[in-house]
Every structure is written in C-alpha cells, then in structure tokens.
C-alpha positions in Angstrom: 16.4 -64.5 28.2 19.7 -65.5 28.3 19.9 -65.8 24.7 18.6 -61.8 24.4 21.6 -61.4 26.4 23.9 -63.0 24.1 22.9 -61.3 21.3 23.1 -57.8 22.9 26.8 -58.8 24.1 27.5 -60.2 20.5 25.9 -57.0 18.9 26.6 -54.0 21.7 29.2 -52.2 19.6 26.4 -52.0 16.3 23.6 -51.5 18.9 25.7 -48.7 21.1 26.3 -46.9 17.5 23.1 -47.4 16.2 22.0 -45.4 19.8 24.8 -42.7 19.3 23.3 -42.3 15.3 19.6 -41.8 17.1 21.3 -39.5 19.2 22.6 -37.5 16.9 20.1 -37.2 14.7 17.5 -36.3 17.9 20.3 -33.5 19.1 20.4 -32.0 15.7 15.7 -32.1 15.8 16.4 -30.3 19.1 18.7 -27.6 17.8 16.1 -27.2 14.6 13.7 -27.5 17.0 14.6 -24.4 19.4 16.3 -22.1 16.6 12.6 -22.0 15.2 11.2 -21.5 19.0 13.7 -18.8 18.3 12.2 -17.3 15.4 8.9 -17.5 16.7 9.2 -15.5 19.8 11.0 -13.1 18.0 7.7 -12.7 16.0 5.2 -12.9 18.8 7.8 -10.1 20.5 7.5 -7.9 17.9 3.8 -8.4 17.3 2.9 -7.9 21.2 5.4 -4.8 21.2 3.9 -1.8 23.0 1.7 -3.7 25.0 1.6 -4.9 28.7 0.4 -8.0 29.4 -2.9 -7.9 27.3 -4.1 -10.6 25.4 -3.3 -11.4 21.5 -7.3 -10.8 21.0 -7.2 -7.5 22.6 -4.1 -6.3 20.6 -5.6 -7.7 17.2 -9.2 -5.3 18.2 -7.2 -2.3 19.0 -5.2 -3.0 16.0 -8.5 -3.3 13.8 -9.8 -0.1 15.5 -7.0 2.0 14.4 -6.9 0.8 10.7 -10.7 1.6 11.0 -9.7 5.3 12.0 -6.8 5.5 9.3 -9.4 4.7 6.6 -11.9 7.2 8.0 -9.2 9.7 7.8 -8.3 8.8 4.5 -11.7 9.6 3.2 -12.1 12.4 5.3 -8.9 14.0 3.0 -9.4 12.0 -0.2 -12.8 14.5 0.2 -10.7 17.8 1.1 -8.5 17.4 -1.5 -11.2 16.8 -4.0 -13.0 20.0 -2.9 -9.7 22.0 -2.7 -8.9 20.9 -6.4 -12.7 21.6 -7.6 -11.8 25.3 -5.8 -8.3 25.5 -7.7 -9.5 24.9 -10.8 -11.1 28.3 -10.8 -8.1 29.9 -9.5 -5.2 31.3 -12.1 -3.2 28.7 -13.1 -1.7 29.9 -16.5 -0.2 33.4 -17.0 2.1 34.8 -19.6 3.2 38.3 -20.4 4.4 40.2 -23.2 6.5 43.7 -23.5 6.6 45.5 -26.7 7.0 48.9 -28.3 3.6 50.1 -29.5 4.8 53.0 -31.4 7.8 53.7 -32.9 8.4 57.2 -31.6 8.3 55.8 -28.3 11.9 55.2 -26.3 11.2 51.6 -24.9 8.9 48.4 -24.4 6.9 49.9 -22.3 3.6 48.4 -23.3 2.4 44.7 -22.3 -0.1 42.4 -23.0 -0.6 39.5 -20.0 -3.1 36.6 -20.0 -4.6 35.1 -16.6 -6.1 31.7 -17.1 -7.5 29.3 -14.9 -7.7 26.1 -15.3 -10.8 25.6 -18.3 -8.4 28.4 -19.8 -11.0 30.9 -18.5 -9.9 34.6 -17.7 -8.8 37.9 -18.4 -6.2 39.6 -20.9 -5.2 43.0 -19.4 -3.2 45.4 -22.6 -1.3 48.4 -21.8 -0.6 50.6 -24.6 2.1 53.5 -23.7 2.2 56.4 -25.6 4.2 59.5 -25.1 1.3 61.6 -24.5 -1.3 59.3 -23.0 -1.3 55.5 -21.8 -4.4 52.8 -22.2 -5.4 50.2 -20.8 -7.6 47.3 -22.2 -9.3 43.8 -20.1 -10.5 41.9 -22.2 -12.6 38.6 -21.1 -11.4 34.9 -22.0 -13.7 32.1 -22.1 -12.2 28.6 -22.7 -9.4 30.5 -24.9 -11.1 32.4 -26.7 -12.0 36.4 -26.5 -15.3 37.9 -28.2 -13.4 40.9 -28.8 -10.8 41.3 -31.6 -7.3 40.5 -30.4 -3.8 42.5 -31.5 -1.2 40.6 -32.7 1.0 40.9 -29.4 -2.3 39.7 -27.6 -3.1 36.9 -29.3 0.6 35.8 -29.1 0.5 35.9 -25.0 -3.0 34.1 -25.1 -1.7 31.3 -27.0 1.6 31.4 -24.4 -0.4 30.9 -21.9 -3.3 28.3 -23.2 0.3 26.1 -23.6 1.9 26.3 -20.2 
C-alpha cells in the first residue's frame, strides 16, 4: 500500500493533469450534451404547440384526422372543378368582331361580322349588313369551325380570328 502511495506522490502532477484532461473533455460532452437537449425541446415545443397537456399519441390522431379531412376536401373540389370545367367548355370562350363598309354608297363601317365560339369551336356567327335604305341581319351556325352555309369574305376572316384566340 505504501508503495501505491509513493507512486501517486511521485506521479500527482501527471495524474492531477491527466484528471483536469478528463475533466475537460467530460465538461465539453456536457455542453454538447445539453445544447442538443436544447434543440430537442425546441422540437418537441413546436410539435406539441397548441395543445394542453395531451399526450404525443393524441396529438399525432388528431393530426391524422385533419389530413384525412384536407384530402376529403381536396377531392371534394378536384370534383367541382372538373364539373365546372366540363360546364365551361360549352360556354363562349372565343369571340372576334369585324366592322366594314358593305356598300360603297354608304357613309361608314357600319356593318359587322362577329363569331362566338366555345370551347370545341362550336357557335354562332351573327352578320349585319347596313344599307342606306334597309339593314340585315344574318346567324349563321358553327360546328367545330366550320359553317354549312356559305361564308362572305369579312365572315370567314372573323371565324378564323376567332378559331385562333
């Protein structure tokens, strides 16, 4: 025994460094240690945020329950917005208008073709001719750009107009 006395005499000032070194390096575990304690909490803060004292399995379900309702309605308007484009696709889409002078005695351009398409470039192509004495109007049907009935010049010029927007 005496002799493990001797030796920690002879030795104390390695041995006393050698605990300082252990120290050290057990203080700096301890700071690592409680800076990610730290982190952690700050987590676990954030994720139990908005709740009072309930469990982490009761947050997680009522979490799951509300992403169930979000996806229900999503497809509850993924499914409105498909039926509200199936009705928009009938609905005029594409328009263009023309003014001209039919006839050359006439002051101004005061006649006008205009084409109203939808979507399939289905619809209507209303003419107004102005004369000095009389005016006339014509509708003529589109169906998927093009008209069974022959088309003026100024006609066929806003259909096309309007097949392109």
């Amino acid at each position: 025994m005496t002799q493990i006395f001797n030796i920690i005499n002879q030795y104390s000032a390695y041995i006393t460094i050698a605990l300082l070194g252990v120290l050290a390096v057990f203080f700096i575990v301890l700071i690592v240690t409680l800076s990610s304690l730290n982190r952690l909490e700050k987590k676990y803060r954030r994720l139990m945020r908005g709740s009072n004292n309930k469990n982490l399995e009761e947050l997680i379900l009522k979490y799951l329950d509300t992403i169930d309702e979000v996806k229900n309605n999503n497809n509850e308007i993924k499914e409105i917005c498909k039926n509200t484009q199936g009705l928009t696709n009938n609905c005029i889409q594409k328009f263009s208008i023309i003014r001209y002078k039919a006839f050359e005695d006439v002051g101004s351009d005061l006649s006008y073709s205009i084409a109203f398409l939808d979507a399939n470039n289905d619809g209507v192509l209303l003419t107004s001719i102005y004369g000095r004495n009389e005016s006339t109007t014509y509708a003529k049907p589109i169906d998927k750009g093009i008209s069974r009935y022959d088309l003026s010049e100024e006609e066929e010029r806003v259909l096309h107009e309007a097949i392109n927007k």
